[in-house]
Structure formats: C-alpha cells, structure tokens
RODOKOL-802426 format. One record per residue (C-alpha): residue in three letters; chain; x, y, z. Coordinates in steps of 0.02 Angstrom, whole numbers. Example, Ala and Ser with C-alpha at 12.3 -4.5 7.8 and 13.67 -1.06 7.14 Angstrom:
<recs>
+------+------+--------+--------+--------+
! code ! unit !      u !      v !      w !
+------+------+--------+--------+--------+
!  ALA !    A !    615 !   -225 !    390 !
!  SER !    A !    684 !    -53 !    357 !
+------+------+--------+--------+--------+
</recs>
This chain:
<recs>
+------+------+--------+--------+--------+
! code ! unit !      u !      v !      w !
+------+------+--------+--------+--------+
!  UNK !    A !   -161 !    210 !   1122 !
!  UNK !    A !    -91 !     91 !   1243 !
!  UNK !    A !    110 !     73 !   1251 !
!  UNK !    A !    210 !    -89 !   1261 !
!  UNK !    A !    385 !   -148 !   1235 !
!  UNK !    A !    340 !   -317 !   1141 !
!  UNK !    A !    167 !   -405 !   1078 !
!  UNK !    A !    230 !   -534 !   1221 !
!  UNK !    A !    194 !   -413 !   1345 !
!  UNK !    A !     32 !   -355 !   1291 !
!  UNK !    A !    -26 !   -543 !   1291 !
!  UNK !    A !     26 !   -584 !   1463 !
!  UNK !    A !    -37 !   -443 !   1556 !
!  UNK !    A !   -210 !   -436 !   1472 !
!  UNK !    A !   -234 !   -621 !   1373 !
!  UNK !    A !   -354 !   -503 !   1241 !
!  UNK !    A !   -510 !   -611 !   1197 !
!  UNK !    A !   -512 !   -490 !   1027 !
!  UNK !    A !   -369 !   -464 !    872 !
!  UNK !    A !   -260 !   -319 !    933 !
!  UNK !    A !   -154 !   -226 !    800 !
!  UNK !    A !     28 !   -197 !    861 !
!  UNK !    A !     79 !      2 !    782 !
!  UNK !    A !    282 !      5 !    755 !
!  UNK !    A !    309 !    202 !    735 !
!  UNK !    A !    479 !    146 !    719 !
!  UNK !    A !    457 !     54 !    554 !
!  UNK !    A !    329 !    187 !    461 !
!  UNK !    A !    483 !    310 !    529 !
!  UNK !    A !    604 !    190 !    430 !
!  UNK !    A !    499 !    169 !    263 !
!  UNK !    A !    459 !    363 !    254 !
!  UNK !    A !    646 !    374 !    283 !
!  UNK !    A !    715 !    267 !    125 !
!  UNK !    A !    591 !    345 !     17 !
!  UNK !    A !    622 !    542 !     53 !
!  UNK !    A !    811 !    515 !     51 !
!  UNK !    A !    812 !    394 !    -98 !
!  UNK !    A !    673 !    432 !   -220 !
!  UNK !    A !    723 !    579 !   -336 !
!  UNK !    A !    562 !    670 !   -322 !
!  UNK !    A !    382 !    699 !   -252 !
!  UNK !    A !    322 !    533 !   -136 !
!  UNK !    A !    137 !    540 !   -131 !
!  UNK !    A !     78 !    401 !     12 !
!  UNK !    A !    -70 !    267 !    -78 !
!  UNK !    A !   -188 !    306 !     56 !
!  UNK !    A !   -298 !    158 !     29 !
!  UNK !    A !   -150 !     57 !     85 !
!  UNK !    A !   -186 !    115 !    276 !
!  UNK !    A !   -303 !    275 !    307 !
!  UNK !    A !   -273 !    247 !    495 !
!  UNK !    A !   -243 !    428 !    558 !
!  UNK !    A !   -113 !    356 !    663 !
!  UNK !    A !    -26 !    324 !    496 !
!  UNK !    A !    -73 !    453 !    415 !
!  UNK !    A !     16 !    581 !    543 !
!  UNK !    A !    162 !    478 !    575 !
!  UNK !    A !    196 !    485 !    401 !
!  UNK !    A !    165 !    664 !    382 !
!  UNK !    A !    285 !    699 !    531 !
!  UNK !    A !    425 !    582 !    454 !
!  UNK !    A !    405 !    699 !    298 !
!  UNK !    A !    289 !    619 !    186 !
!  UNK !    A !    180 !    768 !    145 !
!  UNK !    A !     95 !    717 !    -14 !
!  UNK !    A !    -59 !    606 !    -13 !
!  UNK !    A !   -140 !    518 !   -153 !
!  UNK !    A !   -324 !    493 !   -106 !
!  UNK !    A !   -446 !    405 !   -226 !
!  UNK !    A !   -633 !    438 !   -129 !
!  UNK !    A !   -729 !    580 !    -38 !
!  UNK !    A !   -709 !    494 !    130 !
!  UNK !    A !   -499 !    508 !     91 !
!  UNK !    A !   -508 !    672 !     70 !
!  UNK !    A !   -619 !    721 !    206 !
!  UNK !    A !   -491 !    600 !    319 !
!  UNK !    A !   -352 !    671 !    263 !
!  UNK !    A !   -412 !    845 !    250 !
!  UNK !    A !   -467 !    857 !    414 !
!  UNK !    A !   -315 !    773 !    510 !
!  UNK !    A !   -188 !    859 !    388 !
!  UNK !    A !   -230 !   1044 !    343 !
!  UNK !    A !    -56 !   1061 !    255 !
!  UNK !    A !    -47 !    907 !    179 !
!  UNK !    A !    -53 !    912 !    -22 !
!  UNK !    A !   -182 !    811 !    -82 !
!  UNK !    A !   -198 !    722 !   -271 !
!  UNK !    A !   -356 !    656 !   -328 !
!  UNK !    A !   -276 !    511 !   -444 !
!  UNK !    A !   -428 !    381 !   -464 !
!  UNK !    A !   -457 !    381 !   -638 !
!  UNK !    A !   -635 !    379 !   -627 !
!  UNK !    A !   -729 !    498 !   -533 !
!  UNK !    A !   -913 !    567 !   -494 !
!  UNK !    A !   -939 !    743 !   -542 !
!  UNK !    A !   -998 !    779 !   -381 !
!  UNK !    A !   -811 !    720 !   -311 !
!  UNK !    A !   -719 !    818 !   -450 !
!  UNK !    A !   -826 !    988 !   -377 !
!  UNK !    A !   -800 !    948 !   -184 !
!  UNK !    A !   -617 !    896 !   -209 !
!  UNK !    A !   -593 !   1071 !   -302 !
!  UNK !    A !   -696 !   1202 !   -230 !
!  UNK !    A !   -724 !   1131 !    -45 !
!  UNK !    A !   -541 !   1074 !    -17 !
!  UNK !    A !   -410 !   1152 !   -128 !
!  UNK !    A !   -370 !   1004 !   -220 !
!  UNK !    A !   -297 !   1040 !   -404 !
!  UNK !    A !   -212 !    872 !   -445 !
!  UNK !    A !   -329 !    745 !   -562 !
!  UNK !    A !   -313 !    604 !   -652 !
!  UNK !    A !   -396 !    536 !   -824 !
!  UNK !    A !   -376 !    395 !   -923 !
!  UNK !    A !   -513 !    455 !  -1063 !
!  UNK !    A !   -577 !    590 !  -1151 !
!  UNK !    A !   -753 !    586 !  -1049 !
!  UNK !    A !   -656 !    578 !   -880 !
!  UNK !    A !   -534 !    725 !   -953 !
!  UNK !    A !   -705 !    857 !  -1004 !
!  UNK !    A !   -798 !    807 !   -857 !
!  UNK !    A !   -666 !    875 !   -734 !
!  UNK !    A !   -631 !   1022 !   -839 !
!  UNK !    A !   -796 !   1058 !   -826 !
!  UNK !    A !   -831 !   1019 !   -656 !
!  UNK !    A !   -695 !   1137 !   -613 !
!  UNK !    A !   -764 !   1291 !   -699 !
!  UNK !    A !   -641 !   1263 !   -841 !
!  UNK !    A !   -506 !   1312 !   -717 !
!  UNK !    A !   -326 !   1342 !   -780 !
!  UNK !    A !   -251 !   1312 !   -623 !
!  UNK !    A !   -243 !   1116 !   -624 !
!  UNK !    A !   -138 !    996 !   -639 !
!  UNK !    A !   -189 !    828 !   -740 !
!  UNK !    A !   -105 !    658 !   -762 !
!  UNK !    A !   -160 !    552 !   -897 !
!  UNK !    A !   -140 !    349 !   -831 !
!  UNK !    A !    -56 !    241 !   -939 !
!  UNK !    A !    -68 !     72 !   -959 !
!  UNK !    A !     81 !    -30 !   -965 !
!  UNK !    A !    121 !   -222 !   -932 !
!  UNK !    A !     83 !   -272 !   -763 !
!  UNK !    A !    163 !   -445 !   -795 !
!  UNK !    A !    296 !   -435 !   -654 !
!  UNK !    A !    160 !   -407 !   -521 !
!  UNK !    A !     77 !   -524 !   -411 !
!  UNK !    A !    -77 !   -413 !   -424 !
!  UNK !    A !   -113 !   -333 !   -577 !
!  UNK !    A !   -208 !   -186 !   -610 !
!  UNK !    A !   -209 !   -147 !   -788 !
!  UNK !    A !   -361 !   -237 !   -830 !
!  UNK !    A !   -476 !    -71 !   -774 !
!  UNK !    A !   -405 !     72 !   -768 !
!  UNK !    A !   -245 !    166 !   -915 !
!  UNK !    A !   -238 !    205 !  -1090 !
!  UNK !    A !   -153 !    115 !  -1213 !
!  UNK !    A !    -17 !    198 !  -1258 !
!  UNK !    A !    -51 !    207 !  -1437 !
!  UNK !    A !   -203 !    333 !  -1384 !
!  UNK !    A !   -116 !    448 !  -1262 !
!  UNK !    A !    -22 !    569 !  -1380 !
!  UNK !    A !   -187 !    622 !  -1416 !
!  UNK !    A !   -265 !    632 !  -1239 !
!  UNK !    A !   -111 !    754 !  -1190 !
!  UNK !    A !   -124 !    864 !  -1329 !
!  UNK !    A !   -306 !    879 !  -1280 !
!  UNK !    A !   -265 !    908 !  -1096 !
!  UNK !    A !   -117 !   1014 !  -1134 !
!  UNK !    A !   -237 !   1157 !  -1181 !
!  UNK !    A !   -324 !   1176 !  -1015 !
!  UNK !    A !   -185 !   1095 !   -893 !
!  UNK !    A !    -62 !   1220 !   -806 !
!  UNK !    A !     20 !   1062 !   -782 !
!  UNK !    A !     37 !    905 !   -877 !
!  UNK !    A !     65 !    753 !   -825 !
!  UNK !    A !    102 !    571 !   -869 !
!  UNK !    A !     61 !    411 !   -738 !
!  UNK !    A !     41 !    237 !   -714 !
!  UNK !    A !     41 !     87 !   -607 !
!  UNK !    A !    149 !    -60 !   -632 !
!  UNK !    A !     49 !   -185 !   -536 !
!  UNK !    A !     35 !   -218 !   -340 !
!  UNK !    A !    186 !   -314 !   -254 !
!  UNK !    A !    335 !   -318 !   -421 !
!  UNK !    A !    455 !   -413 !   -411 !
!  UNK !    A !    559 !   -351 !   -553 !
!  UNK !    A !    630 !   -197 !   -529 !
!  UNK !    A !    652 !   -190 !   -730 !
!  UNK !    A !    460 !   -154 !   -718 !
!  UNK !    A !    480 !     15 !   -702 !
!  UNK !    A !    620 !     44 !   -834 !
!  UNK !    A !    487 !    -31 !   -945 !
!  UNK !    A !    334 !     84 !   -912 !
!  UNK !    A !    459 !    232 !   -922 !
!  UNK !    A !    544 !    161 !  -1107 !
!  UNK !    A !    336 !    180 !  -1160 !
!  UNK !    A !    340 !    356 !  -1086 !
!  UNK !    A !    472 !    395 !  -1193 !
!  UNK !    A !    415 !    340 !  -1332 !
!  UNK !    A !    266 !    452 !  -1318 !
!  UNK !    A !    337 !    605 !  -1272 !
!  UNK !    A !    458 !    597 !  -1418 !
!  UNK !    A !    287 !    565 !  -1521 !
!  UNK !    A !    263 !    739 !  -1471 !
!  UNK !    A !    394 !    841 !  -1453 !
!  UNK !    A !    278 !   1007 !  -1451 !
!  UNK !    A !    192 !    952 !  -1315 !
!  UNK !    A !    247 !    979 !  -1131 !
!  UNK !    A !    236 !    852 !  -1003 !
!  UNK !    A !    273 !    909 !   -830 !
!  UNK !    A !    262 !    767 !   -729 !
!  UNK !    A !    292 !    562 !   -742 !
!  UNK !    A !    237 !    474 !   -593 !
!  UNK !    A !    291 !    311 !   -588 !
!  UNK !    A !    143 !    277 !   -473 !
!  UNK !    A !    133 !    112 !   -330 !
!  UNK !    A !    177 !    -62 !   -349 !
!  UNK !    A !    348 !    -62 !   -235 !
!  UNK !    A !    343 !   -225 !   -137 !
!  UNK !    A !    341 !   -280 !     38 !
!  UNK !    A !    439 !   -436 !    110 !
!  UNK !    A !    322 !   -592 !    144 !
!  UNK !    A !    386 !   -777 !    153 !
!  UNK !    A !    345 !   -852 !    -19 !
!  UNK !    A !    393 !   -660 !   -102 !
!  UNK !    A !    559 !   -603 !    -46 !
!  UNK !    A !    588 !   -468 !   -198 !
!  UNK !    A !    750 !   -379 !   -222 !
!  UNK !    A !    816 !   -248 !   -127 !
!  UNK !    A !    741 !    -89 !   -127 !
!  UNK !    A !    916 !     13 !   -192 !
!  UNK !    A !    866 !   -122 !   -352 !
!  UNK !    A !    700 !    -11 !   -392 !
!  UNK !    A !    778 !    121 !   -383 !
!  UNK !    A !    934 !    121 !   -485 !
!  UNK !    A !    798 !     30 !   -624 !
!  UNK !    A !    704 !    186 !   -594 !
!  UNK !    A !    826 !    320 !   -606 !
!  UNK !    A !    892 !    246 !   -773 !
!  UNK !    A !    723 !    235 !   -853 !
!  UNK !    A !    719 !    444 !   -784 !
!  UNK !    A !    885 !    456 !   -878 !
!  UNK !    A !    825 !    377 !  -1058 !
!  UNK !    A !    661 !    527 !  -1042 !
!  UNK !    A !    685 !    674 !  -1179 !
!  UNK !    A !    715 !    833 !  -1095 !
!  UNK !    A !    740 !    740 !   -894 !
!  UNK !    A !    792 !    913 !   -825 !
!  UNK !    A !    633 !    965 !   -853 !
!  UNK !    A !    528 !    846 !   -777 !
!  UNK !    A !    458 !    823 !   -607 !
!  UNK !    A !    457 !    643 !   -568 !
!  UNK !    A !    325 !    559 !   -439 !
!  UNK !    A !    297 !    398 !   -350 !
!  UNK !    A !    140 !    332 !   -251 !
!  UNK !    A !    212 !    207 !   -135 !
!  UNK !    A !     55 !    101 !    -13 !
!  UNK !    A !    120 !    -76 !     27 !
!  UNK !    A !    310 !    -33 !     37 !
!  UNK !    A !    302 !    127 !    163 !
!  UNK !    A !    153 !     31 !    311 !
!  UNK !    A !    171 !   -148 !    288 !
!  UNK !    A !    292 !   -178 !    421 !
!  UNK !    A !    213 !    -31 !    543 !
!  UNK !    A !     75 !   -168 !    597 !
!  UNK !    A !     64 !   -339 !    639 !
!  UNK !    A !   -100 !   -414 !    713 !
!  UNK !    A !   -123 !   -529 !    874 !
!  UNK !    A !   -233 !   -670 !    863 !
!  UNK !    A !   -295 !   -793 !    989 !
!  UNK !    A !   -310 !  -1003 !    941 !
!  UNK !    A !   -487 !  -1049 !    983 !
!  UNK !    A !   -471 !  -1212 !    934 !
!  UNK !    A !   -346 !  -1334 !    862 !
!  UNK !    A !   -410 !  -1484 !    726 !
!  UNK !    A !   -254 !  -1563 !    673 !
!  UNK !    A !   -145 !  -1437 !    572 !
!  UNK !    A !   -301 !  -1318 !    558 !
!  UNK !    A !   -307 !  -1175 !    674 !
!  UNK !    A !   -474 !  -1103 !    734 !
!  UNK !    A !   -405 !   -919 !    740 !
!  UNK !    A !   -508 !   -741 !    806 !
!  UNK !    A !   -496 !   -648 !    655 !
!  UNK !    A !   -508 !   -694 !    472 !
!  UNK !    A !   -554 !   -640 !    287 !
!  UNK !    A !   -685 !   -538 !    345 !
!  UNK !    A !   -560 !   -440 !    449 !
!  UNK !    A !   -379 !   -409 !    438 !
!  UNK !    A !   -322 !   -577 !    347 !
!  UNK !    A !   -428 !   -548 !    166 !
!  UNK !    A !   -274 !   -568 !     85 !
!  UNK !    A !   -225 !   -725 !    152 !
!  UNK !    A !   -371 !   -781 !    120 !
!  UNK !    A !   -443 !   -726 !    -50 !
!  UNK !    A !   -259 !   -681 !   -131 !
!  UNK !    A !   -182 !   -829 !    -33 !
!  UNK !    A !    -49 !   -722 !     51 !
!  UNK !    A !     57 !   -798 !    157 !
!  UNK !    A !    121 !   -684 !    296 !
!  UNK !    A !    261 !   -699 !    445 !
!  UNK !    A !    198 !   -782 !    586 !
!  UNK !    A !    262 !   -798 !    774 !
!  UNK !    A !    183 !   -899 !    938 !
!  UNK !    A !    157 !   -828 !   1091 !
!  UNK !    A !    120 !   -917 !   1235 !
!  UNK !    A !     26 !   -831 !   1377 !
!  UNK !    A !    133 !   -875 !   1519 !
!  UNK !    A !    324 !   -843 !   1490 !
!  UNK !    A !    423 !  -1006 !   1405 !
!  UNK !    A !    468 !  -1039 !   1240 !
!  UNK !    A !    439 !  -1207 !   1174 !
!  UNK !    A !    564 !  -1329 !   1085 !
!  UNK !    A !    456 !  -1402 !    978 !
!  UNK !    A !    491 !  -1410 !    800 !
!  UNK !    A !    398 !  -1317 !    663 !
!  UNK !    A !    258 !  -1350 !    590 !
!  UNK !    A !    133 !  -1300 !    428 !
!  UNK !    A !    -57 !  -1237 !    482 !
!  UNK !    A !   -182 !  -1180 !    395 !
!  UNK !    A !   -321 !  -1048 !    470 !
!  UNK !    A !   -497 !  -1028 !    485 !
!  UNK !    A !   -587 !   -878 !    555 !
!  UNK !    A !   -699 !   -837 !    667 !
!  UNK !    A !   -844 !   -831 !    560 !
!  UNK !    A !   -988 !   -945 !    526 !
!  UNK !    A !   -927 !   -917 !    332 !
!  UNK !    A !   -813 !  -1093 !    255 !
!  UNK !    A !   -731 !   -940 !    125 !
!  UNK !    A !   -671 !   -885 !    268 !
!  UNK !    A !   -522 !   -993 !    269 !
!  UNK !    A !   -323 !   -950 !    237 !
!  UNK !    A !   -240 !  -1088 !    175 !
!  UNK !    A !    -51 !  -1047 !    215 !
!  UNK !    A !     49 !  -1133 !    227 !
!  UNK !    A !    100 !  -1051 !    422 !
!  UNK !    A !    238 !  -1114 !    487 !
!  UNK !    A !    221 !  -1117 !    683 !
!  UNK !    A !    291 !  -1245 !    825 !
!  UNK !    A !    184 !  -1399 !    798 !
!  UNK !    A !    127 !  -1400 !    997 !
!  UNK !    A !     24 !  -1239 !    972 !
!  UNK !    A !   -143 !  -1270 !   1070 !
!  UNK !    A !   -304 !  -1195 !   1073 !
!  UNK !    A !   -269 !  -1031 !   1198 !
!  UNK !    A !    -94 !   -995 !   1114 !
!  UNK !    A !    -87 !   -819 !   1011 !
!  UNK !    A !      5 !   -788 !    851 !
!  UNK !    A !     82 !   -638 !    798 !
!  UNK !    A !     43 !   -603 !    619 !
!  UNK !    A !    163 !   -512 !    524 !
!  UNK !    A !    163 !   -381 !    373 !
!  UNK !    A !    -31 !   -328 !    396 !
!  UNK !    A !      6 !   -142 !    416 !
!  UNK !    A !    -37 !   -115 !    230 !
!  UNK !    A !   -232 !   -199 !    181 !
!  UNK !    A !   -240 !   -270 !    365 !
!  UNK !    A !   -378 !   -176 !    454 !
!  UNK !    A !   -406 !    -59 !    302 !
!  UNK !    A !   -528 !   -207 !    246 !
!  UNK !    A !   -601 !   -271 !    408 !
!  UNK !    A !   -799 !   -282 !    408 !
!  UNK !    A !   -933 !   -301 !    545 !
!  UNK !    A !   -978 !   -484 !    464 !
!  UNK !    A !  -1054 !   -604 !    607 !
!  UNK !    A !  -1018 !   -466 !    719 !
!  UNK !    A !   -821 !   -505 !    732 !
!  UNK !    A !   -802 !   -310 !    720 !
!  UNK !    A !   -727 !   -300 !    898 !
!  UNK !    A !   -535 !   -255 !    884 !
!  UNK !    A !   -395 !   -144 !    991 !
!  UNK !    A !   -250 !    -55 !    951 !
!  UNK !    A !    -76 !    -36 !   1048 !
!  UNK !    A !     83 !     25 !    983 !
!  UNK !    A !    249 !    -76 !   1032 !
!  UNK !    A !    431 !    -22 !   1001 !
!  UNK !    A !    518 !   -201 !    952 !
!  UNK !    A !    545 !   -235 !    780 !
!  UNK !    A !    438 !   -295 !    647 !
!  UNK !    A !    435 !   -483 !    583 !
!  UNK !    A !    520 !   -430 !    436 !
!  UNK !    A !    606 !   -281 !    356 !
!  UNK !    A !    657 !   -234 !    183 !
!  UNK !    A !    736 !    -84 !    288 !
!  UNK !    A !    857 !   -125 !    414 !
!  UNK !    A !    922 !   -284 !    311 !
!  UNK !    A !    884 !   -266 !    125 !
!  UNK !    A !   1020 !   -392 !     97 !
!  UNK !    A !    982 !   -520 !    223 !
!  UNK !    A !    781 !   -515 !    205 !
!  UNK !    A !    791 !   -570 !    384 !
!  UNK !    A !    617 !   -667 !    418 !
!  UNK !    A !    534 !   -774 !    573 !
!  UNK !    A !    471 !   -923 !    565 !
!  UNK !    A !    494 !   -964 !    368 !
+------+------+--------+--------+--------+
</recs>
C-alpha cells in the first residue's frame, strides 16, 4: 500500500482514472483508543462494518482483540489473518454446517440464538458441548436509530425468561444481547434496552446470566446526523449497568462497526461530467456510495483540483450519479461543494471507512479500485473534537 501525506497529493502526482480509498491508521488508532479506555468491558469489532485485513490488523494491534463475525467467509478472514484473535459467532441465524465449522474447525465457542430451533440446533451441532458460551438476542425498540434492525432478528422480551432457563442447562456461560439499531442518536437508547434486561433477570432470579452485550448501533458523524458526544453513550450506558441485579457479577460487552472505521477511509472520486448541479462521478451505489444512494446518506465532501489552487468560489448543493448504465444509481445529496467544480475535478468523500468498499460489486464492470493510506486527518471526527463536531464543507 502506497504512502501519502494528503489525498491532494495522491491526485496530483497520479490524476487516478479509478476511486482510490484513502486508509487513516491514525483514526482506526483513535476509535480503538476511546473504546478500550472508555467502555467498561469486552469490545468485540462488527466485522461486517469493514473486513479489510488492513482494518482488521490495525485494530487488533491498537488492542481490539475480540471479533464478532456473522458468516463462514468472516471467520475464515479473520481466522486466518488473526490466529489469536477471539472470535464470536453472534448472527442469530445460522446453517448447521456453520455452527460445526465455527466449532470444531476453528475454536469458536461464542453463539447466538434468538429461538428455541436456533438454541437445539447449535447444541446439537456442537456435540452437546458444555463448553460454550450462548447469548440469547433481545429485541428492544430501535426507535432512536436511523436504521433499524429489530424487524428480523430478537426475542420479545416477554419470551426470553424462558429461552435462558432452557439455555442455562447446557451453556457454561449465559448470556443476554441486543442491538439498538444502526447510527442512534439517543444515547438514552441504551439505558432503555438495559431497563428490559433488568426486568428479565429479576424475572428469574435462579437463573444466571453471565454476560449483557449491549451490542452495535454507536454512531458516526455525517452532515445531516451530528449525534452527541461519545462520553454521552457512555455515561447512559454505565447507568443502565448500574440499575442490573447483581452488576458485580456480570461481564458486560459491546459490538461497535460504524463508530470504530468510519473515519479510517474516505474515497477519491473523479467528475466525469458536469449537467448543471448533477455530477457525473466514477463510483456509485454499486460501489462504495450504496448508502448515499439507497439510505440517502449524506457524507462530508471536499474538492480537489488537480493542479495546486484553491478556488474562491462559493458553495454549492450537487447531487451524484455513478458510473453505471443503472438511473438507481443516483445519490441525491444534497453535497455541498464550490459551485465551479468541472468535469476533471475529484472529490474527497468522507466517512466511507465503515459500508464503503465492504459493498462494492463488479456491476457494468466498475470493479476497478486502489488503495493508499495518507496520514492527514479525516473529514470529520467524533474523536479529536467530540464537542466541536468539526466538519468540511457542511
């Protein structure tokens, strides 16, 4: 992987014909940071978020040593590039023939189940094993998310007292999770979920739970979602820990994706063509931008020119199409860039280190892409100024 200082300098010494993804180490460094020295337990990285292995390791080396993988091909990934790493199997829903592999091929002992078919069919997949651990997902309002995911997978919470006793009589370890929706916004969220918790494991006070995993759903920083601070999730957290029966006896987990590799990668893109305040752009919803398109995100945005000189000119909104022959493939913005921008101009594109290149496809044959690492900052942090939520180009 190529080095450079800036995207700027990557554009003017090579003017790239293809989208080239811009690696901060720095910023995966800083999100792995907050998260081992603030969250007060286990941080198991979403690896669906990114499986790069250039993410993967970096986060492993910044101390993020638990993984929670959902598919064969995660495991084998992570597996393979991480021999140490600890690895949880928490989709809720998995093939026998994934429950076997995942225990007897690659040591992993960590499951989760939202039914009573799930919960038999990896006790008996694993030989009826009593060294696992199982998590049972909850379901729990996903109303403060801007993507929720409690339509498929968690049981309601009137049903789970049951589902642990049942597990409770094969599990070494027992454990409660669930997933508060992609991108909150409310920190109170979580002090929700964990008020349900409660209530359920005072519904059985015979039965011990082990674990509570709080699960994903901490936010990134984009320009139409600027959530609270980080320190907010976490003090919401911590007192929903503190209203648990018996806290000093519970390990407590989180599964953090968007929040720890958003800001590690921003994507370059070349203007192809310029119709009005439309921008014909080299990559699209079939590659890095599916968000943007099909979810409508809008993401930080920067020009670069490919000769050195700014440009005065005042800002302007743009919407995107890609590169494919496909009219879905179309992200209406708003973008804010400088309202000269011209068809050979390249944007920087901000906050795709987290379901950027993760969902890229071959479609049309726009499949070609490069990837360079660069040590200036990203185009937004919730790290270096939670208070400020410092963006460019708003």
């Amino acid at each position: 992987m190529d080095n450079y200082d800036t995207p700027d300098e990557l554009v003017r010494q090579h003017r790239p014909d293809i989208p080239v993804t811009c690696f901060r180490p720095g910023a995966l460094d800083a999100a792995a940071r907050w998260f081992t020295q603030n969250f007060p337990g286990k941080v198991l990285y979403a690896v669906k978020a990114n499986p790069a292995p250039y993410v993967l390791a970096g986060l492993f080396n910044a101390g993020i040593t638990h993984f929670d993988v959902a598919s064969m091909p995660e495991i084998e990934l992570a597996r393979d590039l991480l021999p140490k790493a600890h690895l949880s199997f928490m989709h809720p829903v998995k093939s026998r023939n994934a429950i076997e592999r995942a225990y007897f091929d690659h040591g992993i002992r960590d499951f989760a189940f939202d039914s009573l078919e799930e919960l038999e069919k990896i006790v008996t997949c694993t030989g009826k094993s009593k060294d696992l651990t199982l998590l049972l997902r909850l379901a729990v309002p996903n109303t403060a998310s801007e993507l929720p995911l409690s339509g498929k997978f968690g049981v309601a919470p009137e049903k789970a007292a049951a589902l642990l006793r049942a597990a409770r009589k094969t599990a070494k370890r027992l454990g409660i999770t669930f997933h508060v929706g992609s991108q909150t916004m409310d920190p109170q969220a979580y002090t929700t979920a964990l008020a349900l918790v409660g209530d359920i494991l005072r519904s059985i006070p015979r039965t011990k739970v082990d674990i509570v995993d709080v699960g994903g759903g901490f936010p990134s920083l984009y320009p139409d979602m600027v959530p609270p601070a980080l320190a907010d999730y976490k003090a919401a957290i911590e007192q929903g820990f503190d209203r648990l029966p018996r806290p000093g006896r519970i390990e407590f987990w989180c599964e953090p994706g968007r929040a720890l590799v958003a800001e590690s990668c921003s994507v370059i893109v070349k203007v192809d063509l310029r119709k009005d305040d439309v921008l014909y752009i080299n990559d699209g919803t079939y590659g890095s931008l599916f968000d943007a398109g099909h979810l409508g995100f809008r993401y930080p945005v920067r020009l670069i020119r490919p000769v050195p000189g700014g440009t005065d000119a005042a800002l302007k909104s743009f919407r995107f199409y890609g590169p494919t022959c496909d009219s879905i493939d179309y992200m209406p913005g708003p973008f804010f860039l400088p309202e000269d921008v011209r068809e050979g101009d390249y944007i920087e594109i901000g906050q795709l280190g987290a379901y950027g290149n993760t969902m890229r496809t071959g479609f049309n044959g726009f499949d070609a892409t490069e990837t360079v690492r660069v040590a200036s900052a990203p185009l937004a942090t919730m790290y270096e100024h939670e208070d400020a939520k410092e963006l460019v180009n708003v």
